[in-house]
C-alpha positions as CSV (number, residue, x, y, z in Angstrom):
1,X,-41.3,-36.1,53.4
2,X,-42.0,-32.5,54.2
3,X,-38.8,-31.5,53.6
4,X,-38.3,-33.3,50.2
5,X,-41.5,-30.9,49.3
6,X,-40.4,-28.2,50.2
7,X,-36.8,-28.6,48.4
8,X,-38.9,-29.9,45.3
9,X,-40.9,-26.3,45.3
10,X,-38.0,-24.0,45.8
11,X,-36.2,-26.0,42.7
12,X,-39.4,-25.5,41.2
13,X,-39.7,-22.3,41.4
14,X,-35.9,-21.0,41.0
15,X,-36.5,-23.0,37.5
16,X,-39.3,-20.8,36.5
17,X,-38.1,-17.8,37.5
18,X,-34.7,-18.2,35.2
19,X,-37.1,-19.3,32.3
20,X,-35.4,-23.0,32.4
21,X,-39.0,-24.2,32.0
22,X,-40.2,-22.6,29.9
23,X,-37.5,-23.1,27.0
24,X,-36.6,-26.2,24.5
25,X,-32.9,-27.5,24.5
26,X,-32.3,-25.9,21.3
27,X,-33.5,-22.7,22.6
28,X,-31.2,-23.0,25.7
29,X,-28.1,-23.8,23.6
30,X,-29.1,-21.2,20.2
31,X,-27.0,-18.0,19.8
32,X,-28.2,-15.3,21.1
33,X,-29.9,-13.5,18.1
34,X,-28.2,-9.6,16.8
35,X,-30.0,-6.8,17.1
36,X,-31.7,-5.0,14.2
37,X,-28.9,-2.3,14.6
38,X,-26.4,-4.2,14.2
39,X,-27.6,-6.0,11.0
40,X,-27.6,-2.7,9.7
41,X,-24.2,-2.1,10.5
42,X,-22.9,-5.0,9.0
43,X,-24.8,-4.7,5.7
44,X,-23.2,-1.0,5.3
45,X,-19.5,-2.2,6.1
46,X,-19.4,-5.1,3.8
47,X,-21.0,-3.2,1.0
48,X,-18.2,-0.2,1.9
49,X,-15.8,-3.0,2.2
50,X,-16.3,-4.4,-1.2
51,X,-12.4,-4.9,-2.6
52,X,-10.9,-4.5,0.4
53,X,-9.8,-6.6,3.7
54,X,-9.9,-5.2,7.3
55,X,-5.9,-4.2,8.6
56,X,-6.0,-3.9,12.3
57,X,-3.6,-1.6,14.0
58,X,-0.5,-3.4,14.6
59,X,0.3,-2.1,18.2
60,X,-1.4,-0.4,21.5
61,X,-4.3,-1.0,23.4
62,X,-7.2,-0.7,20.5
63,X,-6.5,-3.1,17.6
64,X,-10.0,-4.2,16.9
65,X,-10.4,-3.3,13.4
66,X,-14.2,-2.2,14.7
67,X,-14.1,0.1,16.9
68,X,-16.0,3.7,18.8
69,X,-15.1,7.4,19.4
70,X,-17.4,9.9,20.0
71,X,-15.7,12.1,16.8
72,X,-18.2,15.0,16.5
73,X,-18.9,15.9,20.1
74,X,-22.5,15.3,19.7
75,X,-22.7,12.4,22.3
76,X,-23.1,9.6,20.2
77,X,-20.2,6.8,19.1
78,X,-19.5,6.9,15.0
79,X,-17.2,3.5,14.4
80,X,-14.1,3.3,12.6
81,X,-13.3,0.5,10.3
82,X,-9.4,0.1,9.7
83,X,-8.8,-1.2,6.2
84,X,-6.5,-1.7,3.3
85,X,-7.1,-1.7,-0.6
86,X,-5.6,-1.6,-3.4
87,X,-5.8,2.0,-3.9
88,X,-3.2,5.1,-4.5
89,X,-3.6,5.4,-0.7
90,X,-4.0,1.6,0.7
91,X,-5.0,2.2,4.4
92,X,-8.5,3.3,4.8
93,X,-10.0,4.4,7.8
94,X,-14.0,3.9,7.2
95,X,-16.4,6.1,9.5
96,X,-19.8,5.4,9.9
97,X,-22.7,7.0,11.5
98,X,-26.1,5.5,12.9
99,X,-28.9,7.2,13.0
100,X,-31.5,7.1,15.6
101,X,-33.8,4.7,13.6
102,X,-30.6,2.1,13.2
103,X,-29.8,3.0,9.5
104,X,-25.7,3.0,9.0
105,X,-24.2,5.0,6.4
106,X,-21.0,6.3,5.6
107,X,-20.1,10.0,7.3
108,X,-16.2,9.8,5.7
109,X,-13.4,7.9,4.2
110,X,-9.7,8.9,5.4
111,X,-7.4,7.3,2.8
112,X,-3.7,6.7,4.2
113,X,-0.2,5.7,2.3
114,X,1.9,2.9,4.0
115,X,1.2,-0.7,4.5
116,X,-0.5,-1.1,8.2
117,X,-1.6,0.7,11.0
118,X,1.5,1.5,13.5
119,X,1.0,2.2,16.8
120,X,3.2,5.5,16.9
121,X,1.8,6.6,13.0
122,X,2.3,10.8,12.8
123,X,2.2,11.7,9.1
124,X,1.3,15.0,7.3
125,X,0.6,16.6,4.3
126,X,4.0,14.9,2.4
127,X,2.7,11.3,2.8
128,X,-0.8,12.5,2.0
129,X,-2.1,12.1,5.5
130,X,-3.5,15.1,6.0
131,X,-5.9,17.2,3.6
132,X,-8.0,20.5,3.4
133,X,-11.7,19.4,3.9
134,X,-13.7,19.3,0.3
135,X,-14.5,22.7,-0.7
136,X,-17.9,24.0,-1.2
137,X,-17.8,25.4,-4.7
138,X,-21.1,26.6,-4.8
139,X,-20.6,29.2,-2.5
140,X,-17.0,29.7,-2.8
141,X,-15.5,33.1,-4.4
142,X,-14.2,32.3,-7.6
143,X,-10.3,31.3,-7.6
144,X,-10.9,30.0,-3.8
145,X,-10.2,26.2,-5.0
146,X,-6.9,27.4,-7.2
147,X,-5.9,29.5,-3.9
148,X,-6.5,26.3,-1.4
149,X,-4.6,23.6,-4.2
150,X,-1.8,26.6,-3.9
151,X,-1.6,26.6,-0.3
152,X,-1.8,22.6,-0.3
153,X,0.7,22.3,-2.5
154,X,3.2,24.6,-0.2
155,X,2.4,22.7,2.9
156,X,3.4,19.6,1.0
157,X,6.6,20.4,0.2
158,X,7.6,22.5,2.7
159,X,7.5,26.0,0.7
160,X,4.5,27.1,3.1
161,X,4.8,27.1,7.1
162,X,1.7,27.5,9.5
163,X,3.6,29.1,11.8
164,X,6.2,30.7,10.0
165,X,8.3,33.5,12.1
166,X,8.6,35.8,10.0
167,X,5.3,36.9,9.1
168,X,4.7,38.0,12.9
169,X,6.4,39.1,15.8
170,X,6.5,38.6,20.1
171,X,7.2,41.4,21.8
172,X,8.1,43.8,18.8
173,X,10.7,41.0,17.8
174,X,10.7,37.9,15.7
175,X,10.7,34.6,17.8
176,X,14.0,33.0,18.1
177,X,13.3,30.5,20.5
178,X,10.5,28.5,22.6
179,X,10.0,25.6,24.4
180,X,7.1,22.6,23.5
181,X,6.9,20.2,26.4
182,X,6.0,21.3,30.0
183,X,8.3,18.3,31.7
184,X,7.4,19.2,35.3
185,X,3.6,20.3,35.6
186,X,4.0,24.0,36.2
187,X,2.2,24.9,32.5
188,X,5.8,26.7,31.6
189,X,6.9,24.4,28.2
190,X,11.1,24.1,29.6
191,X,11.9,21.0,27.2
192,X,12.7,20.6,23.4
193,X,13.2,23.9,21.4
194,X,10.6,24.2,18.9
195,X,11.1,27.2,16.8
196,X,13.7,26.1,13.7
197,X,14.0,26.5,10.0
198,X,12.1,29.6,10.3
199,X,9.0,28.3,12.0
200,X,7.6,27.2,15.3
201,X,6.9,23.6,15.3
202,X,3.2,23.0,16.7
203,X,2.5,19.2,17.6
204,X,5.9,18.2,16.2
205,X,7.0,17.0,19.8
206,X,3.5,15.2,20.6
207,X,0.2,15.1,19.0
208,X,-1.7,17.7,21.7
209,X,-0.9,21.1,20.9
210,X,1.5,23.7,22.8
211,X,1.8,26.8,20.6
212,X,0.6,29.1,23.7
213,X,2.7,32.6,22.3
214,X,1.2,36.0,22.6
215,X,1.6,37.5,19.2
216,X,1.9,40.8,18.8
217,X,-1.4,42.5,17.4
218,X,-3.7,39.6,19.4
219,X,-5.6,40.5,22.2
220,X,-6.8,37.6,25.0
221,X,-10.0,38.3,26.4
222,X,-8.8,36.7,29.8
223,X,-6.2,39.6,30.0
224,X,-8.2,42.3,29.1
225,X,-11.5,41.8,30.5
């Protein structure tokens, strides 16, 4: 009998230490209930969403059409939405921010051509993938926006090279040649030539840069100090 009473007090008191006592079947078997923040989060995608239907990447490791990245450095996630529209450019990237009081709003809208996500996706400024950030106009110089739609315009179609060869030179000579990919690890690039039609290629071989040439007229600071 003493043993029966002291198994029926340990049961006892495992039970209200997990709660089991002190909740209703309903309670036990009710979802668990979202957080405040995330409400918020919701309500601001579905109203940025209006028109549209999420388009998860079609390939990798991440294809949640949610998802985090710490974009800004500051420490905290901002969470990209991956969507499609029927818009000039139909794959949207949606980024929103959360402030510290829970409120979501949305920090920037990156608009894509094509029809889905790919895993391997490297476009530029042809397919519209990549654009000069807004300009400022009210402290611009005047003709600074006609300058920058200019320059766009070259990179588009080729007319206009970041690095283009001929407007510097390495070692009193224009560049002919230079490796991208460092195939061994000893930090000396030894694989695919990067330097052709007149311009050295920077992240054409993978998306990290590798354009590491001392131009003539540059001085490093960890070679002269």
């Amino acid at each position: 009998m003493k043993k029966r009473f002291v198994f029926l007090a340990a049961a006892l008191a495992a039970m209200l230490l997990t709660g089991c006592a002190l909740r209703t079947v309903e309670e036990m078997y009710a979802l668990p209930k979202r957080s405040e923040e995330f409400r918020e989060l919701q309500a601001a995608i579905d109203t940025a969403m209006y028109g549209m239907t999420y388009s998860s990447p079609q390939s990798g490791e991440n294809q949640q059409t949610v998802q985090t990245a710490d974009l800004n450095g500051d420490g905290l996630d901002e969470y990209l939405v991956f969507a499609k529209g029927a818009t000039e450019k139909p794959l949207q990237v949606l980024i929103f921010q959360q402030d510290e009081t829970g409120k979501c709003r949305v920090l920037d809208t990156i608009g894509f051509n094509g029809q889905a996500f790919d895993q391997d996706f490297c476009k530029g400024y042809a397919d519209g993938s990549v654009v000069l950030t807004e300009l400022n106009e009210k402290i611009a110089a005047p003709g600074t926006a006609e300058k920058l739609a200019e320059v766009e315009a070259g990179l588009a179609d080729g007319s206009i090279k970041v690095f283009d060869t001929s407007t510097f030179t390495v070692d009193g000579e224009t560049l002919t040649s230079a490796f991208a990919l460092d195939t061994d690890g000893d930090f000396t690039p030894d694989s695919e030539e990067a330097v052709f039609d007149g311009a050295f290629h920077e992240s054409y071989f993978q998306s990290a840069p590798y354009f590491a040439i001392k131009i003539d007229g540059i001085e490093w600071l960890n070679s002269a100090f």
